[in-house]
N, C-alpha and C positions, 0 to 999 in steps of 0.2 A: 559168587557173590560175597562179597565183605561182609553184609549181614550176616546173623544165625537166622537158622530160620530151624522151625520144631514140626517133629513131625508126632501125629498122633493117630490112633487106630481105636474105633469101637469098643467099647470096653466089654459089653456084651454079645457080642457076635462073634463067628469063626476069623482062625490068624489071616481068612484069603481076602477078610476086608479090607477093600484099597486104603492105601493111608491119604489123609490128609495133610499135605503141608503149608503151616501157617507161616505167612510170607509177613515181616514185620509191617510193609506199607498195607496188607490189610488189616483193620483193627478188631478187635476184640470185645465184647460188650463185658460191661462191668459182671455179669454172671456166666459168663461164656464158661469156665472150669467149674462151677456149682453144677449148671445145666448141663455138660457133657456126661459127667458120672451116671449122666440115667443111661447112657447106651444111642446117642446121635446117632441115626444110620445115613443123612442126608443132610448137607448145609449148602445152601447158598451164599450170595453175595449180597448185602442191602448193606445201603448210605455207606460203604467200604468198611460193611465190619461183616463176620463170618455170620450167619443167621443160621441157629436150627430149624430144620423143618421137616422129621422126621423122625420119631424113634422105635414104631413097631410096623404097623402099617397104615395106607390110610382109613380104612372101614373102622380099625379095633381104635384108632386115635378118636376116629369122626365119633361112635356109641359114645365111647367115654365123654366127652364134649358134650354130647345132647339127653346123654344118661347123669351124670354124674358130676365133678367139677376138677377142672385141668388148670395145670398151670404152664405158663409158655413167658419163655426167656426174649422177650421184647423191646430187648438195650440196644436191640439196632434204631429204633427208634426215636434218632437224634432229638435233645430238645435245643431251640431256638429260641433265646431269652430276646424280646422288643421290652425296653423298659426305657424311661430318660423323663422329662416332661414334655417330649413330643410322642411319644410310643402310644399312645390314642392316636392321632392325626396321621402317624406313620402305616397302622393295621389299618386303620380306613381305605387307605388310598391304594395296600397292599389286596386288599382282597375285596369280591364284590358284593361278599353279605354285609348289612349295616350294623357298625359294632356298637351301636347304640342299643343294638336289641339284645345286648351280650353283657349281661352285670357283671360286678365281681364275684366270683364264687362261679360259676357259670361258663360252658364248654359249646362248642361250637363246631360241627364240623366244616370246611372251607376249600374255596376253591383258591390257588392261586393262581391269577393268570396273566397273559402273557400281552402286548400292544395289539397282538390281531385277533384275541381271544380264545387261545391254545390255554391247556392246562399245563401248569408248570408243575403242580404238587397238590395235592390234597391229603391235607395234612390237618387232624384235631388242634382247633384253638383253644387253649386253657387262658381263662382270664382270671391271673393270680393275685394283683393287687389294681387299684384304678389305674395308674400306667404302668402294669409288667405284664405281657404276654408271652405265652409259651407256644412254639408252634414244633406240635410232637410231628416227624416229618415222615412223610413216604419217601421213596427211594428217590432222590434227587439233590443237588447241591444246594437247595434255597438260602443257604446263606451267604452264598456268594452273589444271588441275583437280589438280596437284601443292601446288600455292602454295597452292590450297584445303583439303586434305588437311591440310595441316603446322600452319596456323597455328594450331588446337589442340589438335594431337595428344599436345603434350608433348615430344616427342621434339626431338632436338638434332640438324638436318640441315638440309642448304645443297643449293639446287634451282637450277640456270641453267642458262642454255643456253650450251655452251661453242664456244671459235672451233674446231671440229673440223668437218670434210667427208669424204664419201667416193667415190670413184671404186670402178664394177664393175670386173672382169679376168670376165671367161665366154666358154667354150665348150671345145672337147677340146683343143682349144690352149693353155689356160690356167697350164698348170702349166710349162710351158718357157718361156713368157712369164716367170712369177713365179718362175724360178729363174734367169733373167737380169738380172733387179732387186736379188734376196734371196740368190740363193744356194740350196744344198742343202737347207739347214733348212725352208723351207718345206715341204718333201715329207713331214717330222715329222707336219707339223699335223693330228690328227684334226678331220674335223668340226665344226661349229660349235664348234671354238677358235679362241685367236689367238694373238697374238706379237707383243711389243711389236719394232720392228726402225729403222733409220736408212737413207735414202740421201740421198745428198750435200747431209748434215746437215743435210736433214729428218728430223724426229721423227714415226713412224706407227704404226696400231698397223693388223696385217692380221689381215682374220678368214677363216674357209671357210665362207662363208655368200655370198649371191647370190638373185636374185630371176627365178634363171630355169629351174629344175631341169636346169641342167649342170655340172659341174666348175666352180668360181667360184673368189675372192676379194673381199673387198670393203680398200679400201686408205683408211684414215682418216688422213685427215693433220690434224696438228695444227699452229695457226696457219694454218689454211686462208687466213685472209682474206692473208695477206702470201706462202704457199707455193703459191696454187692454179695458177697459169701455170705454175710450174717444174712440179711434179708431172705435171700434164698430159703437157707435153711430155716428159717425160723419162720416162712411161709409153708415151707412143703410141710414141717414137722405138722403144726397146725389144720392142716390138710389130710395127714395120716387118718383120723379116727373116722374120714368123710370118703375114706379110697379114693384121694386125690394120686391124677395120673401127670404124669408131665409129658407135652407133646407139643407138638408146632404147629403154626397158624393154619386153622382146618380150611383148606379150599375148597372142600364138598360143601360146607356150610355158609362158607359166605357166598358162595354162590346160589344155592338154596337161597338165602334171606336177600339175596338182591342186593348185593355189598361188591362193589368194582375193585379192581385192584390198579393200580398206576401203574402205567406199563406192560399194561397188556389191554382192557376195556375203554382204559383213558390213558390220553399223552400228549405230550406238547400240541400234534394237531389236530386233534379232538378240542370242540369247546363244549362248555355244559347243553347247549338247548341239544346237541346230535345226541348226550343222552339221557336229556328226560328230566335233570336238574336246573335247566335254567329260569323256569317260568315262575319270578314271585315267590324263590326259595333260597336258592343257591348265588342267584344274579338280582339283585334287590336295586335296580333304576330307581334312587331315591334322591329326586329333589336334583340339587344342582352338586352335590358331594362327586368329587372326581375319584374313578381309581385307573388301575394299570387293564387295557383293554374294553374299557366302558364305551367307547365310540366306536369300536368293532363289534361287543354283544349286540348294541342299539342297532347298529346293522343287520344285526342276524337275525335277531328279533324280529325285527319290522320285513323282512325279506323271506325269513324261513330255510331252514337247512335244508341240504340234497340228500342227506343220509341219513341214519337211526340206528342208534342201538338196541335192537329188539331179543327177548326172548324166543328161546328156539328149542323147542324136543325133537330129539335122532334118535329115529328110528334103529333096531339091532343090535348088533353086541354091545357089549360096554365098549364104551370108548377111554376107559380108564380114569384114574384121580389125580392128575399133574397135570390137565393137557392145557396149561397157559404159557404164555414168555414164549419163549425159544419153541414149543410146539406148535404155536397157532400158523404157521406156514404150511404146515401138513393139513390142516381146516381149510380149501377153500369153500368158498359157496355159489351154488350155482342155481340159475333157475331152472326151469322144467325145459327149456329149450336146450341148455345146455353152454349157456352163456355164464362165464366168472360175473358175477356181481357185486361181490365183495369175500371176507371174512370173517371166521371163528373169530370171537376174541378169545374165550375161560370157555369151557365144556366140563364134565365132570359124567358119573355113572352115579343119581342119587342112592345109595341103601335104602334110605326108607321109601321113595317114591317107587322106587324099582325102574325109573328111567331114568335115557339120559339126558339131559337139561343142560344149556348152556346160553350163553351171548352172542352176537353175530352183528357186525356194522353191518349194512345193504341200504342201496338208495331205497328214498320216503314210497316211490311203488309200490315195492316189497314189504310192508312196517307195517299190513294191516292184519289181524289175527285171522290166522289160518291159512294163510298165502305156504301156499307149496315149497318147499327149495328141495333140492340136493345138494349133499353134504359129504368132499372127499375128507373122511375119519380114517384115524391109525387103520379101521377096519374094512376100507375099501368107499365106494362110493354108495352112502345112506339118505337114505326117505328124510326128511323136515320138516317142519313144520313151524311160519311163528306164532308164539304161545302168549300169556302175561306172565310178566315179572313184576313182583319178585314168585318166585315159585312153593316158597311156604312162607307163615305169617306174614301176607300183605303191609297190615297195618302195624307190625313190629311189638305187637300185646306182650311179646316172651321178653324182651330186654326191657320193656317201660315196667313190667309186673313187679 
């Protein structure tokens, strides 16, 4: 290759750790070298930038997270500037919540979907100015299916991807962290809002949003690419007197609070009603406003899905803390006859419930609580059962508090 390409190794672990090489075409989050120096043991790939997701284990990462307050390097997390004097009328038709019910100052989380009512992304809307929106992105191109959208819509709106990043703040600790940083104000902030705020003149914009169902923050900085090492450190240092841990996106936990992941629970053809977001939340049939798949949800709606995504406890061993993406093909699901029905989407081995808990598509049959399945797990063919989700805080009292 003509490129250089760098190769890097765990900074805390034995010399037999595989190296990782970083290949220029994948990119790099504006904190990708601050965030390594804790000791990565594990990265991914998201929106083509390297993602940590790992640095001790997942049980000692998960305690910290629901004991204490973590911080996680979250610049994969493309933002997606909608701004112009069409950038109202553009988010409208882009997604199917009504951004009417979305102030300024005010966050949103959103479906975006597709002509036959596939999810394309679900991704947090930030409404930063009356026409500027931000759409912090899950793992998907959306700004190429934006650039498609626009260019004959008529409409007068300017679509990039802007130099902004964000760093998580989670766990119970979180808020004395973020009033060490900001000050008192932040204790204002309801719920998916935000606040535009300064420190040591960085320009950020903080929201009460988070990807882990505990008290959060997520901390956007703008001019990521020239501010990301300060921020960093000037967040963790902040975080010291609070044993602040640095770890990656807990999958025990959002699975626990009933939090999907894109690309594995939901995806292109998945729509919201198969799971459970479509009804008068997610999908807002309001009046005669069009958007992209509104005559295929209207479909579904008025027809009813064949499938569901249900909560399911497996019986047995742990089935371990990774088992989404690239694992759920080892998940099928079966009934008591012994018929494939569907599959695993996310599974997990709770610590605190001391079971194991996970998600599972299955036709609408199947989707009624306590319906039997069998479940081939890493650990052979396991007992089932479906359950309610979400599997702790129902009503999400721990991140609203």
């Amino acid at each position: 290759m003509s490129q250089a390409i760098e190769s890097i190794q765990s900074t805390q672990h034995a010399p037999s750790t595989p190296e990782i090489l970083l290949y220029p075409r994948i990119r790099k989050s504006p904190f990708f070298y601050a965030s390594r120096r804790h000791g990565v043991r594990k990265y991914s790939v998201y929106n083509h930038h390297y993602h940590p997701r790992l640095y001790t284990d997942p049980v000692d990462e998960y305690w910290a997270l629901v004991e204490g307050v973590t911080l996680w390097d979250v610049g994969v997390e493309r933002q997606i500037e909608i701004s112009g004097p069409d950038a109202f009328a553009f988010t409208q038709r882009l997604v199917p919540r009504d951004m009417r019910h979305c102030q300024v100052g005010q966050c949103k989380y959103v479906f975006v979907t597709a002509p036959d009512g596939g999810i394309l992304n679900d991704p947090v809307l930030l409404r930063i100015e009356e026409n500027r929106f931000w759409l912090s992105l899950a793992d998907s191109d959306i700004l190429l299916w934006c650039q498609g959208l626009a260019v004959n819509s008529g409409l007068d709106v300017t679509l990039q991807e802007v130099d902004v990043a964000p760093v998580q703040v989670q766990g119970p600790r979180a808020k004395a962290v973020m009033v060490d940083l900001f000050g008192e104000a932040v204790l204002g902030m309801p719920y998916y809002h935000l606040m535009e705020a300064e420190l040591d003149g960085m320009s950020v914009v903080i929201s009460r949003t988070g990807y882990s169902g505990e008290i959060g923050y997520e901390i956007y900085l703008r001019e990521a690419s020239r501010f990301g090492e300060a921020l960093w450190q000037r967040v963790f240092e902040a975080g010291r007197p609070h044993d602040m841990q640095v770890i990656g996106p807990c999958h025990i936990r959002r699975i626990e609070g009933g939090i999907l992941a894109f690309g594995c629970d939901i995806w292109y053809d998945t729509n919201p009603f198969e799971v459970g977001m479509g009804y008068d939340w997610m999908v807002d049939l309001r009046g005669d406003d069009d958007f992209i798949g509104r005559a295929a949800l209207e479909r579904i709606k008025a027809e009813g899905v064949s499938r569901k995504l249900v909560g399911v406890e497996i019986d047995g061993p742990s089935v371990g803390y990774f088992t989404d993406g690239s694992m759920i093909d080892v998940f099928p699901v079966f009934d008591e006859g012994g018929a494939r029905i569907g599959k695993v989407t996310s599974a997990t081995r709770s610590p605190r419930q001391e079971r194991n808990i996970g998600y599972a598509m299955v036709p609408v049959e199947y989707a009624e609580l306590g319906t039997a399945l069998r479940i081939e797990a890493n650990t052979g063919l396991q007992e089932a059962r479906v359950v309610e989700k979400p599997f702790h805080d129902p009503a999400k009292a721990i991140p609203k508090g």
